[in-house]
PDBQT receptor file of N, H, CA, C and O in Angstrom, charges set to zero:
ATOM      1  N   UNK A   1       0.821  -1.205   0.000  1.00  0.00    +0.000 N 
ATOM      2  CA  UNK A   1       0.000   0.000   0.000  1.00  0.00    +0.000 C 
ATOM      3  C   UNK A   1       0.860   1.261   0.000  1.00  0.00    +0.000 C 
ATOM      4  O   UNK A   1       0.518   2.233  -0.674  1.00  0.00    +0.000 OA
ATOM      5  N   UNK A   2       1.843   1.265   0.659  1.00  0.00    +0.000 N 
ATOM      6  H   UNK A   2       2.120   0.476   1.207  1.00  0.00    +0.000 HD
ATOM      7  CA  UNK A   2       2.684   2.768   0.904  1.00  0.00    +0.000 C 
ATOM      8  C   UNK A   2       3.323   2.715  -0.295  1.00  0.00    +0.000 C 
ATOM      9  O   UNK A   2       3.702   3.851  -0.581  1.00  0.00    +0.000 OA
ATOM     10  N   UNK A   3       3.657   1.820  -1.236  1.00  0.00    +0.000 N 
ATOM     11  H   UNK A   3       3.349   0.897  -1.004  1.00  0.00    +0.000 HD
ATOM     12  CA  UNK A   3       4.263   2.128  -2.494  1.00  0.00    +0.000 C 
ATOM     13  C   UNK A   3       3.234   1.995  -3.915  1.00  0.00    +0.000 C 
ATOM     14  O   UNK A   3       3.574   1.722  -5.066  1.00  0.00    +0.000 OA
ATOM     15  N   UNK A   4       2.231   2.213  -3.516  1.00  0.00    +0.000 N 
ATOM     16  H   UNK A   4       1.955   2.435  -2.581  1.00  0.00    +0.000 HD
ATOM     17  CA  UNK A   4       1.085   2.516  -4.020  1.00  0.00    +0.000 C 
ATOM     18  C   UNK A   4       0.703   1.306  -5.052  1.00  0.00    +0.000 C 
ATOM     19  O   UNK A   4       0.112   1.448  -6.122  1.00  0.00    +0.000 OA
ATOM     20  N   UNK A   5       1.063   0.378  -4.619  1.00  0.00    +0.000 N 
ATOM     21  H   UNK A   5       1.544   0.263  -3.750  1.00  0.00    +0.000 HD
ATOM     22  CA  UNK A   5       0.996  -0.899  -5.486  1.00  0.00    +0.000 C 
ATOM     23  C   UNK A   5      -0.234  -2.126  -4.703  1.00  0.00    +0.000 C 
ATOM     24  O   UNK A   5      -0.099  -2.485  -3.533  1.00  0.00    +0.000 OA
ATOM     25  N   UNK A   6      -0.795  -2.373  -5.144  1.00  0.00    +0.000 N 
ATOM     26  H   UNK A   6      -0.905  -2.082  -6.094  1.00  0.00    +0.000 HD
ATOM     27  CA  UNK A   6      -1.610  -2.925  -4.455  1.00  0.00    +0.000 C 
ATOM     28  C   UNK A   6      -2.422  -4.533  -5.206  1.00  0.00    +0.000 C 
ATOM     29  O   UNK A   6      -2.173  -4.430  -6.408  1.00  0.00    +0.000 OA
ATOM     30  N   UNK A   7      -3.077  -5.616  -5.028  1.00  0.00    +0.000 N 
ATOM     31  H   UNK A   7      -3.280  -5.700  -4.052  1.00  0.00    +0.000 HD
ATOM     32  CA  UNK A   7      -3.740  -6.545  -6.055  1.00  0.00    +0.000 C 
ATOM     33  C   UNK A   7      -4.724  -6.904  -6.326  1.00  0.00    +0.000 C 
ATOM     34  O   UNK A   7      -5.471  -6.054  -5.841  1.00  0.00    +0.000 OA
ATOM     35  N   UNK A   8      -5.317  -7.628  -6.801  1.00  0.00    +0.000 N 
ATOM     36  H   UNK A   8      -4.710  -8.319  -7.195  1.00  0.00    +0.000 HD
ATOM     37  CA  UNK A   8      -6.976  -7.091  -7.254  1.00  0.00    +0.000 C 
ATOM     38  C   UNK A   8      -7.661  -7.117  -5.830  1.00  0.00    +0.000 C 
ATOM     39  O   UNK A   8      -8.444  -6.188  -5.628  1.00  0.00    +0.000 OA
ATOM     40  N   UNK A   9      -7.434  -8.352  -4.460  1.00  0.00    +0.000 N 
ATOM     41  H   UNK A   9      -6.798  -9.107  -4.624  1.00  0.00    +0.000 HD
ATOM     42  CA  UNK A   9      -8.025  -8.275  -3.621  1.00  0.00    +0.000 C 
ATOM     43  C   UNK A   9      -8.314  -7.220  -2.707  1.00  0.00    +0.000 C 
ATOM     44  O   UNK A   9      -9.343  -6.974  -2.077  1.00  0.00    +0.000 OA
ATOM     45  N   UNK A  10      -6.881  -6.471  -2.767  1.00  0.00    +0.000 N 
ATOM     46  H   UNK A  10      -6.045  -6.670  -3.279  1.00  0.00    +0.000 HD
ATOM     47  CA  UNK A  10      -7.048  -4.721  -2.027  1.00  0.00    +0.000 C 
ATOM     48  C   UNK A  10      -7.887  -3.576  -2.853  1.00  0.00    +0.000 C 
ATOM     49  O   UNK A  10      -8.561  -2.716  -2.287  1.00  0.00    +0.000 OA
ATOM     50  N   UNK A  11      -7.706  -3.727  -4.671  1.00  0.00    +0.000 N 
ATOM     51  H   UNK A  11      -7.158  -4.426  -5.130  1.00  0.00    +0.000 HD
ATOM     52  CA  UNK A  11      -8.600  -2.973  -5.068  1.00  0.00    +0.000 C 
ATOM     53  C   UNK A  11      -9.860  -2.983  -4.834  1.00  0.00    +0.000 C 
ATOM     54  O   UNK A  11     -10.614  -2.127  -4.372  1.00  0.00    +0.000 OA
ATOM     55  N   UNK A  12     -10.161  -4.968  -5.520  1.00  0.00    +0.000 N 
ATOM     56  H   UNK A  12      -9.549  -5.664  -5.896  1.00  0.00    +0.000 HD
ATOM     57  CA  UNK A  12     -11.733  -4.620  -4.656  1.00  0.00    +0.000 C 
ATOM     58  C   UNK A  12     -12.461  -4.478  -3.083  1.00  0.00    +0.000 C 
ATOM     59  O   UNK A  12     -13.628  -4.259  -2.758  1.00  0.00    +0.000 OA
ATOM     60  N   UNK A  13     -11.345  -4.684  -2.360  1.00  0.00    +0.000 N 
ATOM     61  H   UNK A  13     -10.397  -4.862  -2.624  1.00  0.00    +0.000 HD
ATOM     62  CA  UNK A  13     -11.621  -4.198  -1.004  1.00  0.00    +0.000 C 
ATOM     63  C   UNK A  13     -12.233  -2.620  -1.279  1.00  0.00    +0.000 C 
ATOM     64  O   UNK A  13     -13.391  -2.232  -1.129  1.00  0.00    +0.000 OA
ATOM     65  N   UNK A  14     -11.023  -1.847  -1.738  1.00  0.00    +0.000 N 
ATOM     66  H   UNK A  14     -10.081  -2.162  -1.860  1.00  0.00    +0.000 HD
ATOM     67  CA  UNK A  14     -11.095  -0.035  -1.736  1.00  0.00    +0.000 C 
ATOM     68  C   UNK A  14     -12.438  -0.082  -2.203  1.00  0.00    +0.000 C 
ATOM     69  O   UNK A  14     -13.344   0.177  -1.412  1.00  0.00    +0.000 OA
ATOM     70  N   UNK A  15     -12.743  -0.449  -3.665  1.00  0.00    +0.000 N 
ATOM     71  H   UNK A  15     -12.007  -0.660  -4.308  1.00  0.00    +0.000 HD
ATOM     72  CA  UNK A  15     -13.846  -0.346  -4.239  1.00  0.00    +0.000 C 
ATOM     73  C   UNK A  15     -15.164  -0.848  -3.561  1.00  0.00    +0.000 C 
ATOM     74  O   UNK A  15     -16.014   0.011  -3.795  1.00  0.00    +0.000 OA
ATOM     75  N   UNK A  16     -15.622  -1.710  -2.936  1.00  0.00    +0.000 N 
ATOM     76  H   UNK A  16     -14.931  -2.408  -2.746  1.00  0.00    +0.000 HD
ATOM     77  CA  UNK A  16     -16.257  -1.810  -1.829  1.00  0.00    +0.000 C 
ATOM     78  C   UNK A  16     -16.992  -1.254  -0.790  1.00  0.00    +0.000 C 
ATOM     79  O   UNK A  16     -18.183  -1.184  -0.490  1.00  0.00    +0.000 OA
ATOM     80  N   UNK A  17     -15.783  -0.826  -0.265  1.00  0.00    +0.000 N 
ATOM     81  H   UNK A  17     -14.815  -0.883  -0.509  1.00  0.00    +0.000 HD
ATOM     82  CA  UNK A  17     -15.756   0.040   1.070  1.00  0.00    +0.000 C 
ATOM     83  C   UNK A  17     -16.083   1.351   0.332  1.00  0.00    +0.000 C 
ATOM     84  O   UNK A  17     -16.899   2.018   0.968  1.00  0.00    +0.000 OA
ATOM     85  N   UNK A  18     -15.660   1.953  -0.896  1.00  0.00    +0.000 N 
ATOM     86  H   UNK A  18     -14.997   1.411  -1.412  1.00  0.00    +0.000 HD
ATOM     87  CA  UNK A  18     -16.159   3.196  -1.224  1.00  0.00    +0.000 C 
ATOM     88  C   UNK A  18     -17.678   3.243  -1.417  1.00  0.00    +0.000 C 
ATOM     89  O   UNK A  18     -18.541   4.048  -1.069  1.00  0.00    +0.000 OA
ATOM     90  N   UNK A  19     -17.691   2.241  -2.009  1.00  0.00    +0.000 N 
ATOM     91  H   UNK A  19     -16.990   1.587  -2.292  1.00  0.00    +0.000 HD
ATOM     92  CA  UNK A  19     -19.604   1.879  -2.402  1.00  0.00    +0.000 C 
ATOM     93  C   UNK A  19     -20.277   1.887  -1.714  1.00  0.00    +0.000 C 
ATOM     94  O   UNK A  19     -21.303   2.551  -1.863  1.00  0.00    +0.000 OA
ATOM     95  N   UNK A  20     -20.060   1.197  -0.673  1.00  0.00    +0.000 N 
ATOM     96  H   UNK A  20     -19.227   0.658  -0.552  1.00  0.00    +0.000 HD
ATOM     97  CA  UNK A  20     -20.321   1.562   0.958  1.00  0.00    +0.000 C 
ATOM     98  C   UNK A  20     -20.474   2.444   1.532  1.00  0.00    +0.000 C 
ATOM     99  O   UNK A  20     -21.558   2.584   2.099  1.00  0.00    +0.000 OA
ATOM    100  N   UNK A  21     -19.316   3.583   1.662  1.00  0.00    +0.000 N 
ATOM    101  H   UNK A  21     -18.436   3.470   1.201  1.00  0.00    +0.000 HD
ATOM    102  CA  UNK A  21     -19.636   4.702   2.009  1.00  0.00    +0.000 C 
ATOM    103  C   UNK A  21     -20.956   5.734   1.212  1.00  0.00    +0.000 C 
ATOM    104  O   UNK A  21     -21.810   6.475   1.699  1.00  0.00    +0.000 OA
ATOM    105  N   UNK A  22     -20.608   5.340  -0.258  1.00  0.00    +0.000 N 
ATOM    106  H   UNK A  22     -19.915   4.738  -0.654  1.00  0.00    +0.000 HD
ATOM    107  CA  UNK A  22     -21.700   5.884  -1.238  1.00  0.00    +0.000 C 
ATOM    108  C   UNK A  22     -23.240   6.159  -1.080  1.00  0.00    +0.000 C 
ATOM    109  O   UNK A  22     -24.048   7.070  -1.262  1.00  0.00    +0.000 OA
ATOM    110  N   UNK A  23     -23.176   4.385  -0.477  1.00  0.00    +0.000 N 
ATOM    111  H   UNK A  23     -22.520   3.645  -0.329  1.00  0.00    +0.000 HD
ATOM    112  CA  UNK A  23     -24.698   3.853   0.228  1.00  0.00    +0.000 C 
ATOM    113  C   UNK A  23     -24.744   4.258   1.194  1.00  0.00    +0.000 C 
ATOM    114  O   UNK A  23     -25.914   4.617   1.331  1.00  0.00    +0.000 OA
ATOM    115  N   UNK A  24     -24.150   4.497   2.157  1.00  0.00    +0.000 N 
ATOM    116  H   UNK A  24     -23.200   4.205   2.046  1.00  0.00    +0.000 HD
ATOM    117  CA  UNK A  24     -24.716   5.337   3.361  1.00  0.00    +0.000 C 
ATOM    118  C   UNK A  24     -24.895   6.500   3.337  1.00  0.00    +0.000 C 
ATOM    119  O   UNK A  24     -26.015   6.809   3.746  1.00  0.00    +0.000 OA
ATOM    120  N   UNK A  25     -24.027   7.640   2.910  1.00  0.00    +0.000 N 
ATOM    121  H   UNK A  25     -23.117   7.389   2.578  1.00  0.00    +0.000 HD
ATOM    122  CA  UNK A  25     -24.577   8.450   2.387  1.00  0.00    +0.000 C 
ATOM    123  C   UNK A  25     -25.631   9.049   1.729  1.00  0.00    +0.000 C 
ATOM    124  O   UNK A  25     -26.220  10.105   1.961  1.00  0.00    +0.000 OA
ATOM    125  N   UNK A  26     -25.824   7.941   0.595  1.00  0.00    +0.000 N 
ATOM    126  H   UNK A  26     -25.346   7.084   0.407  1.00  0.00    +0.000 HD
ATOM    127  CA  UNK A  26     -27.362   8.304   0.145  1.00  0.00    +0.000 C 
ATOM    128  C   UNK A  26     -28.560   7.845   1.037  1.00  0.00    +0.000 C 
ATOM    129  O   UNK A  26     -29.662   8.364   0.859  1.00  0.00    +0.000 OA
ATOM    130  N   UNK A  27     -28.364   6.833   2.048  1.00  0.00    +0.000 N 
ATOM    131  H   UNK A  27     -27.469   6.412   2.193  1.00  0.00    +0.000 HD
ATOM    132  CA  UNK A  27     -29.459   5.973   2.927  1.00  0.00    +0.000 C 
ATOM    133  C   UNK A  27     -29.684   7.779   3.767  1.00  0.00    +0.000 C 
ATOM    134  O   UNK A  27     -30.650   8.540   3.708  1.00  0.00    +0.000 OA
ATOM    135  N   UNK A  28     -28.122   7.959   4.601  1.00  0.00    +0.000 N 
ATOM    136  H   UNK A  28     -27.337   7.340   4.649  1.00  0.00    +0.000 HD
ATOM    137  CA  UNK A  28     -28.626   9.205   5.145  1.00  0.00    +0.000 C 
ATOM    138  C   UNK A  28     -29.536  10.345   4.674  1.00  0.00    +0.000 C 
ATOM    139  O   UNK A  28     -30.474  10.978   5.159  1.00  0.00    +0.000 OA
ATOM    140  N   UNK A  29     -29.013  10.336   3.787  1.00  0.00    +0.000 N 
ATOM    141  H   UNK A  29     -28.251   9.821   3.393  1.00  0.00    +0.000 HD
ATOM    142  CA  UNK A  29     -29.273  11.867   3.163  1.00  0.00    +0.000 C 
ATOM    143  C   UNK A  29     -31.035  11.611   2.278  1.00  0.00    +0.000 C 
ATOM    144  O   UNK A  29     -31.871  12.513   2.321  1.00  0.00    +0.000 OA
ATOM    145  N   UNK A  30     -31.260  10.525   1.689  1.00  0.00    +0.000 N 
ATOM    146  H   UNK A  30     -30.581   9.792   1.654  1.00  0.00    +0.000 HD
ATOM    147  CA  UNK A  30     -32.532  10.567   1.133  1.00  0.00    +0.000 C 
ATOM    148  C   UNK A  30     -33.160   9.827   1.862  1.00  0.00    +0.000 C 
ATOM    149  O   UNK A  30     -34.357   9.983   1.623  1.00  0.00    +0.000 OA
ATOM    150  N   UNK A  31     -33.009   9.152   2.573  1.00  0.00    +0.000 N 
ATOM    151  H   UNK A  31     -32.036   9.026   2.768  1.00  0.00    +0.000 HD
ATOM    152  CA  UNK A  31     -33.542   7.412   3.469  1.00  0.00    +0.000 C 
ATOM    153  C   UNK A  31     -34.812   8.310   4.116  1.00  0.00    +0.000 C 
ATOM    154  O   UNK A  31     -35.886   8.477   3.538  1.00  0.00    +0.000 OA
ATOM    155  N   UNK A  32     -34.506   8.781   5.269  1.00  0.00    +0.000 N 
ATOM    156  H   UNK A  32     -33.633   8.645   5.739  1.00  0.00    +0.000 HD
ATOM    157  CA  UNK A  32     -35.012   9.799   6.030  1.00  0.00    +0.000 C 
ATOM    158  C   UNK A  32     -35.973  11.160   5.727  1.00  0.00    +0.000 C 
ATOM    159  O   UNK A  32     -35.517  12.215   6.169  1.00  0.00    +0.000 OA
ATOM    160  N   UNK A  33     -37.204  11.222   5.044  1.00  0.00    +0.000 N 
ATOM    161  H   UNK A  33     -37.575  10.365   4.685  1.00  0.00    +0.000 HD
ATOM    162  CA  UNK A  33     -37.273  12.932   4.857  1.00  0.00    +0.000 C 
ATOM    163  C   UNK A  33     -38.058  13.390   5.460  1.00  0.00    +0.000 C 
ATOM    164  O   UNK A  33     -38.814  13.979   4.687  1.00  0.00    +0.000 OA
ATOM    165  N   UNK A  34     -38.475  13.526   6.776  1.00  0.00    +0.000 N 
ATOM    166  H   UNK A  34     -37.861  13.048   7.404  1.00  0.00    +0.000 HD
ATOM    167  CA  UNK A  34     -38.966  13.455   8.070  1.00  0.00    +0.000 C 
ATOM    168  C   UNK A  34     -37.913  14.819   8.315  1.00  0.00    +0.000 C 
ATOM    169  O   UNK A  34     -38.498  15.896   8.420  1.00  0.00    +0.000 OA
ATOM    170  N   UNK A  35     -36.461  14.837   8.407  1.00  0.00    +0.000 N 
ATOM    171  H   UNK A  35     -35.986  13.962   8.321  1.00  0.00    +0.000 HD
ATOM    172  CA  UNK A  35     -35.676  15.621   8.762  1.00  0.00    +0.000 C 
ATOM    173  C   UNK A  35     -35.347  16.730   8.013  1.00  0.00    +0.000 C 
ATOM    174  O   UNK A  35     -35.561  16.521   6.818  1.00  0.00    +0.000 OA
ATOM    175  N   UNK A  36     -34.982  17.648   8.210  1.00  0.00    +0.000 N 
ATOM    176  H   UNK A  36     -34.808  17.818   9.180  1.00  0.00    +0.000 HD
ATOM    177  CA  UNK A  36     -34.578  19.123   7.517  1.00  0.00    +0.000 C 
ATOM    178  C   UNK A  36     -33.944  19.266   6.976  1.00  0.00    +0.000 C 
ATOM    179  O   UNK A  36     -32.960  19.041   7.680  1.00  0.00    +0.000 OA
ATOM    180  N   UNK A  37     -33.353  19.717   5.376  1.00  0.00    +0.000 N 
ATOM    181  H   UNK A  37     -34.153  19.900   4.804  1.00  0.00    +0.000 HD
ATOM    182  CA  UNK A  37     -32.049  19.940   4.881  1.00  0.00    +0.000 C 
ATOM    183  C   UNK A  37     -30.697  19.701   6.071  1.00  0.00    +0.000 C 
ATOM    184  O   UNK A  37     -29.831  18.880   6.375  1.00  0.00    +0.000 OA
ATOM    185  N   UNK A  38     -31.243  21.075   6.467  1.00  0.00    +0.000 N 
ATOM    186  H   UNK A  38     -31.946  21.741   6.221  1.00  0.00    +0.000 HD
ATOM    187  CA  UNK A  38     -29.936  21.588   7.408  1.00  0.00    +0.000 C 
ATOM    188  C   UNK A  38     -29.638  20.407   8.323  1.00  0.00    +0.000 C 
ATOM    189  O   UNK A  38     -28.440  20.168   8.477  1.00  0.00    +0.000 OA
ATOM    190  N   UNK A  39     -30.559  19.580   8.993  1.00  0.00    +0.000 N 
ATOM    191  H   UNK A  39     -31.532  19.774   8.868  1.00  0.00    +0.000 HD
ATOM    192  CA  UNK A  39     -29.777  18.601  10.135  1.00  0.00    +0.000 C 
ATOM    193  C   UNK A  39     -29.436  17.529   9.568  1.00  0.00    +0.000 C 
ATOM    194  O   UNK A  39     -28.611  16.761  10.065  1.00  0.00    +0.000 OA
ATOM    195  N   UNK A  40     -30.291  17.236   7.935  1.00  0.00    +0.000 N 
ATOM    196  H   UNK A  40     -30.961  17.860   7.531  1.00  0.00    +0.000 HD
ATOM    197  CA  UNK A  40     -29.026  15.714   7.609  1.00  0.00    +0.000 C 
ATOM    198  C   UNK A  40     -27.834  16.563   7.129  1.00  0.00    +0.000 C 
ATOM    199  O   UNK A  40     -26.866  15.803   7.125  1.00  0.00    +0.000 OA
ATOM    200  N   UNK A  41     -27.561  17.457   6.834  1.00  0.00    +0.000 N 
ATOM    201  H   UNK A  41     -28.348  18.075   6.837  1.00  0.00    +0.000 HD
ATOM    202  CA  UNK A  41     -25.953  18.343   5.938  1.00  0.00    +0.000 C 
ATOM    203  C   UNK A  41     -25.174  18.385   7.781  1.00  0.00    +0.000 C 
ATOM    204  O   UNK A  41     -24.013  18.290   8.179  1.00  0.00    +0.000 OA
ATOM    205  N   UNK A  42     -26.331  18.547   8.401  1.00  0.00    +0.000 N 
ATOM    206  H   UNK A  42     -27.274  18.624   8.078  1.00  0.00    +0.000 HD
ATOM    207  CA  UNK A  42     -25.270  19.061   9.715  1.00  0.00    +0.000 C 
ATOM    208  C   UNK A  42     -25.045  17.541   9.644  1.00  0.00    +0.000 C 
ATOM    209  O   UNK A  42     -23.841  17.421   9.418  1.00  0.00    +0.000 OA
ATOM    210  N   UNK A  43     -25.523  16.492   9.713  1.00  0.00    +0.000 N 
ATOM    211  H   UNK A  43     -26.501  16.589   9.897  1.00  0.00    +0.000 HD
ATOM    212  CA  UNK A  43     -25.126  15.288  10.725  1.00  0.00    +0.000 C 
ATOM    213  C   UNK A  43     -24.197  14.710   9.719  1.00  0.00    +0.000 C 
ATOM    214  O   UNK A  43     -23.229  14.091  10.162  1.00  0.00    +0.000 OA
ATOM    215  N   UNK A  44     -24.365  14.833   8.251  1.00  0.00    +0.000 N 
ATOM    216  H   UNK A  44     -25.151  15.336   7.891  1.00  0.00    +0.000 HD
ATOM    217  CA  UNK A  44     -23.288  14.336   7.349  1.00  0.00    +0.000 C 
ATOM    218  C   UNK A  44     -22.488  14.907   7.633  1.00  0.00    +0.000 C 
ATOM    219  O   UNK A  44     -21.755  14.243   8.366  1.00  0.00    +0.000 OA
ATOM    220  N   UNK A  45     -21.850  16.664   7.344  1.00  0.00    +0.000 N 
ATOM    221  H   UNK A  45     -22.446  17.204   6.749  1.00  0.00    +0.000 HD
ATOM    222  CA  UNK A  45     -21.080  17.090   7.979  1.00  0.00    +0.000 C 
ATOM    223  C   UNK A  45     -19.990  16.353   9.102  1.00  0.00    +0.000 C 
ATOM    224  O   UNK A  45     -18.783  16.138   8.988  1.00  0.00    +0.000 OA
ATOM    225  N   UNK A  46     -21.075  16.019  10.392  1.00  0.00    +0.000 N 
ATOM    226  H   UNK A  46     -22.055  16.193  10.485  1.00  0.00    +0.000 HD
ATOM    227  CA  UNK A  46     -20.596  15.399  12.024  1.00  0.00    +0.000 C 
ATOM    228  C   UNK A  46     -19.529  13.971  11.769  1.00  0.00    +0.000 C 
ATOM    229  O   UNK A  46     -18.534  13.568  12.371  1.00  0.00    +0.000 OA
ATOM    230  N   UNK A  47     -20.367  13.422  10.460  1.00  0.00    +0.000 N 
ATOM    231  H   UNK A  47     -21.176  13.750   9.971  1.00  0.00    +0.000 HD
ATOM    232  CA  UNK A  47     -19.997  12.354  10.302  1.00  0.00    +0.000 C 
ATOM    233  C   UNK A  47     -18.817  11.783   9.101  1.00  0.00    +0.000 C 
ATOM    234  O   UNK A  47     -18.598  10.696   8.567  1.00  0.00    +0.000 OA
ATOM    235  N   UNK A  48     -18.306  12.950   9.030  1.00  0.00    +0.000 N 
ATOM    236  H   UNK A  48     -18.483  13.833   9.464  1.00  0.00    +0.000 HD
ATOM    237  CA  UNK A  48     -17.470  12.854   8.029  1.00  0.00    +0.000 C 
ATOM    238  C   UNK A  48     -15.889  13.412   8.532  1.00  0.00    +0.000 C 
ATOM    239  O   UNK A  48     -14.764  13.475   8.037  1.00  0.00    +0.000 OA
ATOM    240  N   UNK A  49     -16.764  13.872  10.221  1.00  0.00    +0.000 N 
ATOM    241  H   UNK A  49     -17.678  13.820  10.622  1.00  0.00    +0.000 HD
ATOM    242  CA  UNK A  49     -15.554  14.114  11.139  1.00  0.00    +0.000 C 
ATOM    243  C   UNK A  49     -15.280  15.783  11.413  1.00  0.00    +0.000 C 
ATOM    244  O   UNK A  49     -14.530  16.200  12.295  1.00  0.00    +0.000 OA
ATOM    245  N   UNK A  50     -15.754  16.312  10.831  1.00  0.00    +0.000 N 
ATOM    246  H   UNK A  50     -16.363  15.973  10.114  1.00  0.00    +0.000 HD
ATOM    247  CA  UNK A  50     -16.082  18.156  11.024  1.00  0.00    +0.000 C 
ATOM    248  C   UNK A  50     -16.506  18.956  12.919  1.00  0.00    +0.000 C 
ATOM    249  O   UNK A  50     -17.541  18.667  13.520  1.00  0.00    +0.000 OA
ATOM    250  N   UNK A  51     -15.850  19.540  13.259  1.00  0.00    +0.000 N 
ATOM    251  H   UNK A  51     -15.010  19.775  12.771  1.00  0.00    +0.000 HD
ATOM    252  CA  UNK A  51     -16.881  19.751  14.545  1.00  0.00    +0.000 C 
ATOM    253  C   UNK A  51     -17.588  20.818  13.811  1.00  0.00    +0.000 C 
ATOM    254  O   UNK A  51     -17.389  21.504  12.808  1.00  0.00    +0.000 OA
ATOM    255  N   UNK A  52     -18.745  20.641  14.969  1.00  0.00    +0.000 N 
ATOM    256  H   UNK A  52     -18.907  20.084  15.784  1.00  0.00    +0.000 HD
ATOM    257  CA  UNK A  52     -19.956  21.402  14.305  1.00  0.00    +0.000 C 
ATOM    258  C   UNK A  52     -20.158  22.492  15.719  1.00  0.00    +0.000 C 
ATOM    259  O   UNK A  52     -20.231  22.244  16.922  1.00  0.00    +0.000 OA
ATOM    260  N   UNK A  53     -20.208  23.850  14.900  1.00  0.00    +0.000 N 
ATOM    261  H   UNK A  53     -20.149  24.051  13.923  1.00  0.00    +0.000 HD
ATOM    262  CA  UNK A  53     -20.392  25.077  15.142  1.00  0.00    +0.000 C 
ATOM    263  C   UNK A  53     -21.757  25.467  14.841  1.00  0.00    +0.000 C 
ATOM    264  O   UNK A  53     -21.868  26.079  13.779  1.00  0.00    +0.000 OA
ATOM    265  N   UNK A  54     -23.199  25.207  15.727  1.00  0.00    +0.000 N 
ATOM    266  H   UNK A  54     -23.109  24.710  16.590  1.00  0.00    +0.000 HD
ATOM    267  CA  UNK A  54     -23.995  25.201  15.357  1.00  0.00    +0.000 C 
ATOM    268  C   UNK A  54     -24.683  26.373  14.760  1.00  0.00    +0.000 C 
ATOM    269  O   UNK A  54     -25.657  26.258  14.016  1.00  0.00    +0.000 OA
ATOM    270  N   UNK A  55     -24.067  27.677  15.161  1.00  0.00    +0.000 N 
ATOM    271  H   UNK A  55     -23.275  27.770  15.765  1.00  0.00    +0.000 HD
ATOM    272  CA  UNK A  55     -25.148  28.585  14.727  1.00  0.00    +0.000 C 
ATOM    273  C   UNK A  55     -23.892  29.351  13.495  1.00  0.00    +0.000 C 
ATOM    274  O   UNK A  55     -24.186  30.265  12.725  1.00  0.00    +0.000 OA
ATOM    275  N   UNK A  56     -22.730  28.798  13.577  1.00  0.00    +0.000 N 
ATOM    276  H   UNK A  56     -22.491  28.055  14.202  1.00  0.00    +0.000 HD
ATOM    277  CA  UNK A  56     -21.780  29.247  12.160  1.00  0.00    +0.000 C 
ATOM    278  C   UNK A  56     -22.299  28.370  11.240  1.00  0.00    +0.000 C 
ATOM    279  O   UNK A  56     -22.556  28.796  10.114  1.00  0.00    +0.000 OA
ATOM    280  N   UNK A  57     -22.539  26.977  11.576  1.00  0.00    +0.000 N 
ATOM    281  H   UNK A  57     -22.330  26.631  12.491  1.00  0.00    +0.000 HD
ATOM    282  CA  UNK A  57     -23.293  26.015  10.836  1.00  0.00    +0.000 C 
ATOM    283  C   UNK A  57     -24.357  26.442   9.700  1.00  0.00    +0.000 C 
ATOM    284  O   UNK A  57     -24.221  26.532   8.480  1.00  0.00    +0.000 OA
ATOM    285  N   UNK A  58     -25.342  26.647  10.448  1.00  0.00    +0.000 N 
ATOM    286  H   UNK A  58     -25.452  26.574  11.439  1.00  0.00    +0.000 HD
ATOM    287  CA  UNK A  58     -26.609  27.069  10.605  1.00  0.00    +0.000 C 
ATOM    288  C   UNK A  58     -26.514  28.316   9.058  1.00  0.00    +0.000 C 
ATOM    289  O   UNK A  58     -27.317  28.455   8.135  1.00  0.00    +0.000 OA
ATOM    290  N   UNK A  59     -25.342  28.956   9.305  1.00  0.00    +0.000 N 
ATOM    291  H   UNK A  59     -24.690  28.844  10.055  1.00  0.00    +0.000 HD
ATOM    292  CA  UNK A  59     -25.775  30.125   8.686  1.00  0.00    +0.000 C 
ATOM    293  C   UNK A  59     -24.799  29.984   7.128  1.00  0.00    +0.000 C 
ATOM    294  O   UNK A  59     -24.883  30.546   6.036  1.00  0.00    +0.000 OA
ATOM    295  N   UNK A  60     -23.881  28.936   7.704  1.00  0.00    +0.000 N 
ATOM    296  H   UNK A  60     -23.813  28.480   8.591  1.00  0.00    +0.000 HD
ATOM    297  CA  UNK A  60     -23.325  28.493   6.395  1.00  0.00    +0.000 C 
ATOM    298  C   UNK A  60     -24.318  27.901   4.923  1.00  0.00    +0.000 C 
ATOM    299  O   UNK A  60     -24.494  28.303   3.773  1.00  0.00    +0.000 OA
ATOM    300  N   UNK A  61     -24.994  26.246   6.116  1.00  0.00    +0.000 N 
ATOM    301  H   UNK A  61     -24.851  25.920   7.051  1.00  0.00    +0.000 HD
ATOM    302  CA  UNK A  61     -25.680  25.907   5.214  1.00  0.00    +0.000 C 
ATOM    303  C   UNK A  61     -26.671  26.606   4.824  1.00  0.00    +0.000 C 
ATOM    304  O   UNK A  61     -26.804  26.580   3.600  1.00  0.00    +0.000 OA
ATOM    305  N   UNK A  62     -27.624  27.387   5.521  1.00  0.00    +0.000 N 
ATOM    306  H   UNK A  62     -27.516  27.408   6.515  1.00  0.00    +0.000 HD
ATOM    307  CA  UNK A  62     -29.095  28.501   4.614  1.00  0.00    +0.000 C 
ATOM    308  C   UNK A  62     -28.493  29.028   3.423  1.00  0.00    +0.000 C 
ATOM    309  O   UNK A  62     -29.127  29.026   2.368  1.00  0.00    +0.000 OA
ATOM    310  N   UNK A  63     -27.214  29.521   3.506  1.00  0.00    +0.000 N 
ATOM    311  H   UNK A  63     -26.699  29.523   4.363  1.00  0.00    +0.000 HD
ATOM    312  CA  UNK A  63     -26.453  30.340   1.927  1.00  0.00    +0.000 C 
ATOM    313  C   UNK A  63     -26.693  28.965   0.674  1.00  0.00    +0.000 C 
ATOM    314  O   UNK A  63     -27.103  29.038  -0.484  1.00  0.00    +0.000 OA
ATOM    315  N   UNK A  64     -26.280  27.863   1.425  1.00  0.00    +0.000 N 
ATOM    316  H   UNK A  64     -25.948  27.804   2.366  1.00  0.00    +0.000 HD
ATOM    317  CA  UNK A  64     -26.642  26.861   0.173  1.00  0.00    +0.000 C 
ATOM    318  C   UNK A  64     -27.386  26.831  -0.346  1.00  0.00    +0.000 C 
ATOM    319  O   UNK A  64     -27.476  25.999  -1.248  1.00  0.00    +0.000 OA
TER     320      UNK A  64
C-alpha cells in the first residue's frame, strides 16, 4: 500500500468500502425525509468528522 501498489483483492476491497460509504450516504441523506435539509448536511457534515459550530453552521448551510 505505501508504495502505491496494491492486487486485485485490495482494489476490490477499496472499491467496496467506497460503495459503501456511497450507500450510506445516500441511505442518510434521502432514506429519512422526516428531517430538515440543514440537520441531515449538519449530521453528514458530524460524520465525516467536522466539529460542528452550530449557529456558524446554521448560517453556512441557509447560503446553500
Amino acid at each position: 500500500m505505501e508504495a502505491n501498489r496494491h492486487n486485485h483483492i485490495t482494489a476490490t476491497y477499496h472499491l467496496l468500502n467506497k460503495k459503501s460509504q456511497r450507500n450510506q450516504y445516500m441511505r442518510d441523506t434521502y432514506g429519512n425525509q422526516k428531517k430538515n435539509d440543514i440537520d441531515i448536511k449538519r449530521e453528514r457534515l458530524a460524520s465525516q468528522g467536522h466539529t460542528i459550530d452550530v449557529d456558524k453552521t446554521k448560517k453556512i448551510l441557509e447560503d446553500d
